[in-house]
TORKE-610857 format. One record per residue: x, y, z of N, C-alpha, C in turn; residue number from 0. Coordinates in steps of 0.2 Angstrom, whole numbers, padded with zeros to 4 digits. Example, Ala and Ser with C-alpha at 12.3 -4.5 7.8 and 13.67 -1.06 7.14 Angstrom:
+-------+-------+-------+-------+-------+-------+-------+-------+-------+-----+
!  n.px !  n.py !  n.pz ! ca.px ! ca.py ! ca.pz !  c.px !  c.py !  c.pz ! pos !
+-------+-------+-------+-------+-------+-------+-------+-------+-------+-----+
!  0066 ! -0028 !  0039 !  0062 ! -0022 !  0039 !  0066 ! -0016 !  0039 !   0 !
!  0064 ! -0011 !  0035 !  0068 ! -0005 !  0036 !  0064 !  0000 !  0039 !   1 !
+-------+-------+-------+-------+-------+-------+-------+-------+-------+-----+
END
This chain:
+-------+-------+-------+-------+-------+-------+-------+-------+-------+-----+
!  n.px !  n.py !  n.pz ! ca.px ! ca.py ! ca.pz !  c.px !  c.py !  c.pz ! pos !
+-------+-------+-------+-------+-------+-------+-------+-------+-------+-----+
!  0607 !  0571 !  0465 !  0601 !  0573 !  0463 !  0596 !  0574 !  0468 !   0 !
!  0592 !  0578 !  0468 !  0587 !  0581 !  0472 !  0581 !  0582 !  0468 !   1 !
!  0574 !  0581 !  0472 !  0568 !  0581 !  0470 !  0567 !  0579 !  0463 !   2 !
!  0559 !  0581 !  0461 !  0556 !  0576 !  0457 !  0555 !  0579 !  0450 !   3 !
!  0561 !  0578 !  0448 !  0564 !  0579 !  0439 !  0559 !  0576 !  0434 !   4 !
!  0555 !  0580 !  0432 !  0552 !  0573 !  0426 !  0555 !  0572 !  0419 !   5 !
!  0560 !  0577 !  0419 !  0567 !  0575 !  0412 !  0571 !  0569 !  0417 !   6 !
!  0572 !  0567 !  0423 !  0575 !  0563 !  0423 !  0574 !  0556 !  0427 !   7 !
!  0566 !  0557 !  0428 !  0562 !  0551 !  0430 !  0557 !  0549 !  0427 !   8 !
!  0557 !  0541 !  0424 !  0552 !  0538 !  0421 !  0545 !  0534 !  0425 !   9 !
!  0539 !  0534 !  0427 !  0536 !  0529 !  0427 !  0538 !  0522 !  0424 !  10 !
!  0538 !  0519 !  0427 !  0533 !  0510 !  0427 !  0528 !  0509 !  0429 !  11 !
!  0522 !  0507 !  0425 !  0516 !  0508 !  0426 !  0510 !  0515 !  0432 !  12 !
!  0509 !  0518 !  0426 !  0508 !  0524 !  0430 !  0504 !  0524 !  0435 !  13 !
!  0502 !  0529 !  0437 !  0498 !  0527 !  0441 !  0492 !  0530 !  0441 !  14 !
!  0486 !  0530 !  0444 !  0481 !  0533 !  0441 !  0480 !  0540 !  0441 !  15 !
!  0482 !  0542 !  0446 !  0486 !  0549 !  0444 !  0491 !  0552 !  0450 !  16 !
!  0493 !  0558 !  0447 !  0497 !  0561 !  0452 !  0500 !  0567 !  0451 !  17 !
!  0502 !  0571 !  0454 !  0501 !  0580 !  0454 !  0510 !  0581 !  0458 !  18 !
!  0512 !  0586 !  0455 !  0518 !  0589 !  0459 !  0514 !  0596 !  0461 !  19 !
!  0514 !  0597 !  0468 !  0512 !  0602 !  0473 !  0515 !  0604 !  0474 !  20 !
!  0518 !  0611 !  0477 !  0522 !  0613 !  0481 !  0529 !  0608 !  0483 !  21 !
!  0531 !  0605 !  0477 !  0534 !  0601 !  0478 !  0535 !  0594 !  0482 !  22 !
!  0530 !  0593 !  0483 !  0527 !  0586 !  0485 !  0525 !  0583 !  0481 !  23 !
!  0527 !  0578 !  0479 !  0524 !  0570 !  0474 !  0519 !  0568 !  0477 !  24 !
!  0511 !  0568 !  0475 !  0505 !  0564 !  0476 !  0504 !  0561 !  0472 !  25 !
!  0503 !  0554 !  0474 !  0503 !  0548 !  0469 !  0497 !  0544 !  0472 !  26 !
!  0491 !  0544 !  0467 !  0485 !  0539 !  0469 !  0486 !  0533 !  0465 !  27 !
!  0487 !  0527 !  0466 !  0487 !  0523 !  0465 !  0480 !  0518 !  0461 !  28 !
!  0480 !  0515 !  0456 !  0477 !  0508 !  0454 !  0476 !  0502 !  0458 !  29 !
!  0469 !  0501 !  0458 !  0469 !  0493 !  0460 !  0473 !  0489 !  0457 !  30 !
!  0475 !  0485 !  0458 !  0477 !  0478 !  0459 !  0484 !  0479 !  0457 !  31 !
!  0488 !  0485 !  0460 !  0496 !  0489 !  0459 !  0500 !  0484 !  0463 !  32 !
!  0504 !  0481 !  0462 !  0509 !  0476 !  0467 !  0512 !  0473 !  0463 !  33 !
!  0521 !  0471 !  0466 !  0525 !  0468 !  0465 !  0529 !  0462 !  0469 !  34 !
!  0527 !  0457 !  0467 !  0529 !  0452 !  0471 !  0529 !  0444 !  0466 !  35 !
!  0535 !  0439 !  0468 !  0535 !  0435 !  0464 !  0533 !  0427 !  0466 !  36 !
!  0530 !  0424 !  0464 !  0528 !  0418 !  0467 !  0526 !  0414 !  0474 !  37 !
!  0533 !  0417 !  0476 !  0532 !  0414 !  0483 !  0525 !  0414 !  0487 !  38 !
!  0524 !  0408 !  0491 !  0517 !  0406 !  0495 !  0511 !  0406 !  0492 !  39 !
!  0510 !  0413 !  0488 !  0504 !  0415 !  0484 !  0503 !  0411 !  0478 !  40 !
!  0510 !  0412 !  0475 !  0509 !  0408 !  0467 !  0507 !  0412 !  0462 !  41 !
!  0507 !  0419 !  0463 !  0505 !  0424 !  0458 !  0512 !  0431 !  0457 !  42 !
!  0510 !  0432 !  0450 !  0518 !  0436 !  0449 !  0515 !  0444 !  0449 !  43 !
!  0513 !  0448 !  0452 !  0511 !  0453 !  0449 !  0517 !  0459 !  0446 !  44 !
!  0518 !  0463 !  0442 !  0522 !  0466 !  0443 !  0518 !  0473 !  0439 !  45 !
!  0515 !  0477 !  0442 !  0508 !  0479 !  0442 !  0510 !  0487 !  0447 !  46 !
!  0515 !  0487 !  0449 !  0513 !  0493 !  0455 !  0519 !  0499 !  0452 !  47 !
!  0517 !  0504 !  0455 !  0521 !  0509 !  0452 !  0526 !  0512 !  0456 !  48 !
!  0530 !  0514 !  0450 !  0539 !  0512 !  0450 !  0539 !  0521 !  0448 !  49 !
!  0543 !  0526 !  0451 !  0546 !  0532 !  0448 !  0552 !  0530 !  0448 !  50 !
!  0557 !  0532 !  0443 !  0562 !  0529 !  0442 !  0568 !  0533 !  0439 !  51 !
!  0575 !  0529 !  0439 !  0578 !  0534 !  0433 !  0584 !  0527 !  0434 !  52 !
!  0589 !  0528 !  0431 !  0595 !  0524 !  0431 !  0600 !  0526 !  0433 !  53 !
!  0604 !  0520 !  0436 !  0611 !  0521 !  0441 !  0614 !  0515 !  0440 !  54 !
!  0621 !  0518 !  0441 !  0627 !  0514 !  0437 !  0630 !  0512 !  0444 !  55 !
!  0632 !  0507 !  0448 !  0636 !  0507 !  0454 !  0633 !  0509 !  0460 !  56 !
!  0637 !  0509 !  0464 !  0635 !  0512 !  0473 !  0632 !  0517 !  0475 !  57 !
!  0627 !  0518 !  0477 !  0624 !  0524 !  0480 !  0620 !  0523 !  0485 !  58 !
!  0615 !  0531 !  0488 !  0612 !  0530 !  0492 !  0607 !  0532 !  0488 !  59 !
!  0601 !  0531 !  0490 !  0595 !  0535 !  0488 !  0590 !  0535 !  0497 !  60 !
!  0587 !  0542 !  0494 !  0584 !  0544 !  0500 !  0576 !  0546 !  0499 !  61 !
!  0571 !  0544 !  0504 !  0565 !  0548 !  0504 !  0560 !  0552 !  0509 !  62 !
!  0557 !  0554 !  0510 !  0552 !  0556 !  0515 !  0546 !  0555 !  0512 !  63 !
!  0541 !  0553 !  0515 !  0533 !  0552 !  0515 !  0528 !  0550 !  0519 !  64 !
!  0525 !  0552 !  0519 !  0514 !  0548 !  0521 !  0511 !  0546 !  0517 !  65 !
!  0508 !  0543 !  0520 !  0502 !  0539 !  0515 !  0496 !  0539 !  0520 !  66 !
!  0490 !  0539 !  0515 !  0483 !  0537 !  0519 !  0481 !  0530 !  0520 !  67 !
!  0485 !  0528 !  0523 !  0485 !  0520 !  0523 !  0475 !  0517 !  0527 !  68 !
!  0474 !  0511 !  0526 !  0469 !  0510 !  0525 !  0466 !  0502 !  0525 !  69 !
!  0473 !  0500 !  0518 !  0466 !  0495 !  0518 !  0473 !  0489 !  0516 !  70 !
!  0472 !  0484 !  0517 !  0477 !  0479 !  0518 !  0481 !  0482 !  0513 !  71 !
!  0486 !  0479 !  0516 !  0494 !  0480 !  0509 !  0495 !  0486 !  0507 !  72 !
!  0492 !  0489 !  0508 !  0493 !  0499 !  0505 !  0501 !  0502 !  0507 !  73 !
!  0502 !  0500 !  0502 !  0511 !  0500 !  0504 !  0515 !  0508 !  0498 !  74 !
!  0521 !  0510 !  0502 !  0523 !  0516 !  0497 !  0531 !  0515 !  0503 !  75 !
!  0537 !  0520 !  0497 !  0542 !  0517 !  0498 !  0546 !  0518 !  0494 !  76 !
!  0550 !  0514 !  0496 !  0558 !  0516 !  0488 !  0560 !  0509 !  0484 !  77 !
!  0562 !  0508 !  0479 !  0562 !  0503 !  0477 !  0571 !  0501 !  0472 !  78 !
!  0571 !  0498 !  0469 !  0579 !  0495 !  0467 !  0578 !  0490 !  0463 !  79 !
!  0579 !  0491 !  0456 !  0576 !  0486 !  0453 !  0581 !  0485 !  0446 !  80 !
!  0581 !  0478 !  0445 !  0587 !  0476 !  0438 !  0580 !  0475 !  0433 !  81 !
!  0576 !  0470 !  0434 !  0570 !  0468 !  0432 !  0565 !  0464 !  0434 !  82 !
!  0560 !  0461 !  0431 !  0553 !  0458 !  0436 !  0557 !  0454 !  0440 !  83 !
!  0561 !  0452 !  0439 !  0565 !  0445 !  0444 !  0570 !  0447 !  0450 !  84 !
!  0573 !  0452 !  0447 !  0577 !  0454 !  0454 !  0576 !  0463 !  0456 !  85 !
!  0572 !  0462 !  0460 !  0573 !  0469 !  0463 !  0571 !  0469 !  0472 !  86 !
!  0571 !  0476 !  0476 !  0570 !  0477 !  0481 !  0568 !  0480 !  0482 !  87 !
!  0559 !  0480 !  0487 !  0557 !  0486 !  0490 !  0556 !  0488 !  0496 !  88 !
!  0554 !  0492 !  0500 !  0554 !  0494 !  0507 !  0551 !  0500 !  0508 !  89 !
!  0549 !  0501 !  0513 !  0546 !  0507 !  0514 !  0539 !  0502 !  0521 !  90 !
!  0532 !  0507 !  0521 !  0527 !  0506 !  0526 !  0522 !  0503 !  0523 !  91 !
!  0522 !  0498 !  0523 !  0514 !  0492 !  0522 !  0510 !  0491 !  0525 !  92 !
!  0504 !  0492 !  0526 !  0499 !  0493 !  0531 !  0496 !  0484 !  0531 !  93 !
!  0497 !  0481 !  0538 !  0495 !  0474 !  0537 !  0492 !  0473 !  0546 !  94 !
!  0488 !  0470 !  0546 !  0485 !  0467 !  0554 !  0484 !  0475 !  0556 !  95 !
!  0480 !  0479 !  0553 !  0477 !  0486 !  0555 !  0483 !  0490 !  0558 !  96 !
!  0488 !  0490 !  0555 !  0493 !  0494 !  0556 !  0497 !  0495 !  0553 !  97 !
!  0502 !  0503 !  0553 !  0509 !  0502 !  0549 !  0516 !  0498 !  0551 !  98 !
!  0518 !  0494 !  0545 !  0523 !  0490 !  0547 !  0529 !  0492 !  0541 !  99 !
!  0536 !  0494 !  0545 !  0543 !  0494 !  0541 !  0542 !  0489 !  0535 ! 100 !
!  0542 !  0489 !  0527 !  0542 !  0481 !  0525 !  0544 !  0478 !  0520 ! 101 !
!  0550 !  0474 !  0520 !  0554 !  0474 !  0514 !  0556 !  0467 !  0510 ! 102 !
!  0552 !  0468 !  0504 !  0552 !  0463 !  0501 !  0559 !  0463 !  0494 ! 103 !
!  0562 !  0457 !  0496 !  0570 !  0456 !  0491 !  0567 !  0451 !  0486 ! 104 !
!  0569 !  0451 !  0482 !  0567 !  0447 !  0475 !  0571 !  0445 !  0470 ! 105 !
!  0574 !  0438 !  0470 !  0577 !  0436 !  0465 !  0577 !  0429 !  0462 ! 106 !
!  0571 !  0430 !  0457 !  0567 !  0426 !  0455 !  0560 !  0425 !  0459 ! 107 !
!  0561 !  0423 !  0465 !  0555 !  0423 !  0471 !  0555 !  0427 !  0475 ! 108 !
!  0551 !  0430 !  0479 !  0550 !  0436 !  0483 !  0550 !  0432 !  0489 ! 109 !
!  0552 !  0435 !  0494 !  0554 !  0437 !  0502 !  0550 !  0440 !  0506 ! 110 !
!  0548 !  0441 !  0510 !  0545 !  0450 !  0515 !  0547 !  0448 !  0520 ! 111 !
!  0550 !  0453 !  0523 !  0551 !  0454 !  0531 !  0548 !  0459 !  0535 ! 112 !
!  0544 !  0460 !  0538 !  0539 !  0466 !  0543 !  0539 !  0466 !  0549 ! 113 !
!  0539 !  0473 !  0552 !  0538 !  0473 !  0560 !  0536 !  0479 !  0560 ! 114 !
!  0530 !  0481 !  0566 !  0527 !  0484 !  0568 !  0530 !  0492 !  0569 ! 115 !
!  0529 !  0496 !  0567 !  0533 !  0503 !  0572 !  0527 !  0503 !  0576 ! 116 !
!  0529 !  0503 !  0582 !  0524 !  0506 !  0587 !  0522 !  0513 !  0588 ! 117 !
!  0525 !  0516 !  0588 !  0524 !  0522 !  0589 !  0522 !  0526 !  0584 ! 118 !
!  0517 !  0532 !  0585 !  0511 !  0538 !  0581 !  0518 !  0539 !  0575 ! 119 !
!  0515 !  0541 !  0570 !  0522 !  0545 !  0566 !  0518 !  0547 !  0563 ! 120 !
!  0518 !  0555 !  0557 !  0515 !  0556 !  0550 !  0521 !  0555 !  0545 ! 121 !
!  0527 !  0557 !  0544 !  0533 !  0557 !  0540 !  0536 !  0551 !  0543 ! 122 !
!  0540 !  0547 !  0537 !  0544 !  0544 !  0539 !  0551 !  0542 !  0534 ! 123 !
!  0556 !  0545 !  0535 !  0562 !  0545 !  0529 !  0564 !  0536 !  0528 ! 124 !
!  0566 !  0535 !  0524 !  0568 !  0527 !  0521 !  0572 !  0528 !  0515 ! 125 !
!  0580 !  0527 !  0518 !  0585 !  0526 !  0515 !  0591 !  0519 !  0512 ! 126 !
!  0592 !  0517 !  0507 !  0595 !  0512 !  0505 !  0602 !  0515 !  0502 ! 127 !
!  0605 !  0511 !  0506 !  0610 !  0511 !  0502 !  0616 !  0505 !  0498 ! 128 !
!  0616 !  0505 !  0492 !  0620 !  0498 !  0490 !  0628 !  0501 !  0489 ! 129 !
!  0630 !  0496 !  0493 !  0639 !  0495 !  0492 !  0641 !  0488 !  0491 ! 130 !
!  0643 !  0486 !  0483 !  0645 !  0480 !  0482 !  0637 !  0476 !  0480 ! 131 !
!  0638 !  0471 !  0484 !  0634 !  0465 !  0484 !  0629 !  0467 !  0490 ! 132 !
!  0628 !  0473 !  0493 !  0624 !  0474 !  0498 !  0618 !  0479 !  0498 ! 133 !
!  0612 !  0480 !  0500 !  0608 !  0486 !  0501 !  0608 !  0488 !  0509 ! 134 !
!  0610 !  0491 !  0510 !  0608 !  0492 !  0516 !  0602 !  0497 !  0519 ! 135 !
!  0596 !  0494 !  0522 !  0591 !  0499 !  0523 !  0588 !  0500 !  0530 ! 136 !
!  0586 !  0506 !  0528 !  0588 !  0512 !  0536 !  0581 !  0514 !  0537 ! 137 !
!  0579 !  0519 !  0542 !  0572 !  0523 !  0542 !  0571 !  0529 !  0549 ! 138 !
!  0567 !  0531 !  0546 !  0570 !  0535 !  0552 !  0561 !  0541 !  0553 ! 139 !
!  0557 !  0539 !  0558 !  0553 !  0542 !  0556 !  0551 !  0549 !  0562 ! 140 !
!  0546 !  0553 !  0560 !  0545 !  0561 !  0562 !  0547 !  0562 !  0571 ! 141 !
!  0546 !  0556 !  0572 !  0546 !  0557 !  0580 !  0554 !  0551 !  0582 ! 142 !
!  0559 !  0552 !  0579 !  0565 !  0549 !  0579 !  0570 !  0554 !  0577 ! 143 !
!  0575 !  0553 !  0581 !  0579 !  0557 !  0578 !  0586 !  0553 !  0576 ! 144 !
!  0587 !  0549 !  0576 !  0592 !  0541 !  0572 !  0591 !  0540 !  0566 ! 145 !
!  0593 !  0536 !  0564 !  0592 !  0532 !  0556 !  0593 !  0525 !  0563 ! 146 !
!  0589 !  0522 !  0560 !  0590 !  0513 !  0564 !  0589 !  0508 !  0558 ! 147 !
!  0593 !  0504 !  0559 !  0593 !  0501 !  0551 !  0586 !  0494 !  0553 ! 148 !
!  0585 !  0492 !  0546 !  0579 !  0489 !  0543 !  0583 !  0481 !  0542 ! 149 !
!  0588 !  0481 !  0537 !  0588 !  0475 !  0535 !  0597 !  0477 !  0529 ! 150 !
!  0600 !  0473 !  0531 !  0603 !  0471 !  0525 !  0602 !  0466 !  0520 ! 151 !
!  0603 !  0467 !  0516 !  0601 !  0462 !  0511 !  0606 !  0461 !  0504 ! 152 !
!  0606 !  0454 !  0502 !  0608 !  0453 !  0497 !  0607 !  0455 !  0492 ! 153 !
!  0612 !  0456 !  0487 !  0610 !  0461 !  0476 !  0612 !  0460 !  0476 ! 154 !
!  0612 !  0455 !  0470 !  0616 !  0452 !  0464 !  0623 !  0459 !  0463 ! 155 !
!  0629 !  0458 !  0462 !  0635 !  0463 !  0461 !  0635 !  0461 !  0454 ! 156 !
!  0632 !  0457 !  0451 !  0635 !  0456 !  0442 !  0630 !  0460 !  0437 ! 157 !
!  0624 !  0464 !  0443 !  0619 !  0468 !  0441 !  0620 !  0475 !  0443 ! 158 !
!  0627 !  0479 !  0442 !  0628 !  0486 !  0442 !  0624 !  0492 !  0438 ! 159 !
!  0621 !  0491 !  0435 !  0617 !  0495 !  0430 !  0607 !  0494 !  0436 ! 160 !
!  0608 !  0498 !  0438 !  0598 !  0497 !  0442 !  0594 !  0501 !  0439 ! 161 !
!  0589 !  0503 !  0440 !  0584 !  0507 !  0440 !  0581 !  0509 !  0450 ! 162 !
!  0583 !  0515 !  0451 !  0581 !  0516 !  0456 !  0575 !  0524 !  0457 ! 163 !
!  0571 !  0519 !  0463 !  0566 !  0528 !  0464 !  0560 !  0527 !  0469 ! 164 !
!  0556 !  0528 !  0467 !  0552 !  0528 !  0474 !  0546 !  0524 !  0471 ! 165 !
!  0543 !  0520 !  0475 !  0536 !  0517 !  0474 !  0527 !  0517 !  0478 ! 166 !
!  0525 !  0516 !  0474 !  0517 !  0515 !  0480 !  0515 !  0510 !  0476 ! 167 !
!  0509 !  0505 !  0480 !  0503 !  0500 !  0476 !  0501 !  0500 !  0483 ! 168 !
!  0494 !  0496 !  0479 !  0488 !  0497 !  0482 !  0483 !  0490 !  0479 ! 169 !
!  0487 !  0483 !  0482 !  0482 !  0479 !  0478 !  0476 !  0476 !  0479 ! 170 !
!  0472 !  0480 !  0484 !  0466 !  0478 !  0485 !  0460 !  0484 !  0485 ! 171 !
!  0464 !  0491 !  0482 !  0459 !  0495 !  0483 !  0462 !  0500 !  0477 ! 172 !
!  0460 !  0504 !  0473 !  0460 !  0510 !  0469 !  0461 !  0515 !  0474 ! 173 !
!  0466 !  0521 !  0474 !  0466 !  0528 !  0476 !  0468 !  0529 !  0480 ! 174 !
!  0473 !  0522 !  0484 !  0478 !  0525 !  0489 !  0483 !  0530 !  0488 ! 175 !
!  0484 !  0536 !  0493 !  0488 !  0540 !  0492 !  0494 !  0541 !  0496 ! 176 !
!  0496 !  0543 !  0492 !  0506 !  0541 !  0496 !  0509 !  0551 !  0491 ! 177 !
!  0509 !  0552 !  0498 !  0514 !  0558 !  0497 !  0520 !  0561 !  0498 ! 178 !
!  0525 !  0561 !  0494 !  0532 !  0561 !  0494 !  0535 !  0570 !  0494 ! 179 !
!  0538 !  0569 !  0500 !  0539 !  0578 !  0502 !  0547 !  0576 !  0498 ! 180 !
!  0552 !  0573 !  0497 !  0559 !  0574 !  0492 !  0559 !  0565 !  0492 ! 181 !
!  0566 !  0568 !  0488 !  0570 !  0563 !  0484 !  0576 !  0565 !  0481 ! 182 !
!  0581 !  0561 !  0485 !  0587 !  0561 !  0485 !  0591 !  0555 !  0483 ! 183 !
!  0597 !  0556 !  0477 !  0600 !  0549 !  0477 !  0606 !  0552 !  0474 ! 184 !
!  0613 !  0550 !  0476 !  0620 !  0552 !  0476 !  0624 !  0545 !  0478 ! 185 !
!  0631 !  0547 !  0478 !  0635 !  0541 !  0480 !  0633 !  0540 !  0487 ! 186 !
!  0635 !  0534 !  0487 !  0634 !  0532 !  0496 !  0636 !  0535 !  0500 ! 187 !
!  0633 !  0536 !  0505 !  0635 !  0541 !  0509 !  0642 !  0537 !  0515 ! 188 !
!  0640 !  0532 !  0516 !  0646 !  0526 !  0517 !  0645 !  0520 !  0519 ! 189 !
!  0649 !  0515 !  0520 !  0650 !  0508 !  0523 !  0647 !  0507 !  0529 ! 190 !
!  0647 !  0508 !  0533 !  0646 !  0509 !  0541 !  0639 !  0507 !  0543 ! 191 !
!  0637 !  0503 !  0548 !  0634 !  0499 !  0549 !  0630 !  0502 !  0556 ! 192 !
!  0634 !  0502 !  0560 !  0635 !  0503 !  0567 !  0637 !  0511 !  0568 ! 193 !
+-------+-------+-------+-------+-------+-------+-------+-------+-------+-----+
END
C-alpha cells in the first residue's frame, strides 16, 4: 500500500490539524503531543499523534519527510505500536539545537537512542523493518544515496497483530510541522543486515 488512504488510516489522537496537499501529509501538531513511558522522567504521556492502520506479521513500512523543526523535542517519524506499553518510534528529534536520527523502544518503560546527522538535509526517508522478534531501522537522507541502518531492536514475536504508520509530537510547543511526501508498507523487503 502506497500513500495516504483515509479509508485505510485511522488517527490516534489527532492532531491539531492537517491537510492532504498535492499529495503531501501536513500535520501541525498539539502541545504537550509525546510518547514516552517512565523511564528517568517518571511521566507517561501517550499524547502524540499516531496515523495508523493494522498489520498482521513481517513487513516493511516506509516514509519521507521534513519538518520545521525548532524547539526542543519536535520530533516526526514512523512508528510501530501493540499498545501504550509496547511500541517503537524513530525518525528526526530535534535536541542540543540540532537534528538527531532518534529511537525510542518501549516495553513497559521507554529507551532512546540519538545521534547527530551532521550533514545539511531537507528530506529524509526512514524505513523499519520487522522479521520475527526484530525491527530493523534504516534512514537514508536527500543528500545520501544508501539506506544506513539506525538500530535493530527488540519486539515482542507473541505480539503479531501491530498498528503501524507515521508519527509527529511536539511536547513543548503547539504547530510543529512535519510534512510527509509518501507512505509505504508491504511485506519485508528482506532479512539482510549488511
Amino acid at each position: 500500500m502506497s500513500s495516504f488512504d483515509p479509508d485505510n488510516l485511522t488517527w490516534l489522537n489527532p492532531p491539531r490539524d492537517c491537510e492532504l496537499r498535492d499529495g503531501h501529509l501536513h500535520v501541525y501538531t498539539t502541545l504537550k503531543s509525546d510518547f514516552w513511558q517512565r523511564t528517568y522522567y517518571g511521566f507517561t504521556p501517550d499524547t502524540g499523534h499516531f496515523l495508523h492502520r493494522g498489520w498482521a506479521g513481517d513487513f516493511t513500512l516506509e516514509t519521507t519527510f521534513r519538518g520545521a523543526y525548532g524547539m526542543l523535542y519536535d520530533q516526526a517519524g514512523l512508528m510501530v505500536r501493540k499498545d501504550e506499553n509496547c511500541w517503537m518510534k524513530c525518525g528526526i528529534e530535534f535536541t542540543d539545537g540540532a537534528k538527531h536520527f532518534s529511537v525510542v523502544v518501549t516495553r513497559g518503560h521507554s529507551d532512546w537512542s540519538a545521534f547527530r546527522i551532521e550533514h545539511d538535509f531537507d528530506l529524509i526517508s526512514v524505513r523499519v523493518t520487522r522479521n520475527g522478534d526484530a525491527l530493523f531501522i534504516q534512514y537514508r537522507t536527500d543528500a545520501m544515496t544508501e539506506w544506513r541502518m539506525a538500530r535493530l531492536a527488540y519486539f515482542p514475536p507473541e505480539f503479531p497483530d501491530v498498528s503501524v504508520g507515521i508519527m509527529a509530537c511536539s511536547p513543548q510547543r503547539e504547530g510543529f510541522l512535519a510534512e510527509f511526501t509518501d507512505f509505504r508498507l508491504g511485506p519485508p523487503l528482506s532479512r539482510d543486515i549488511h
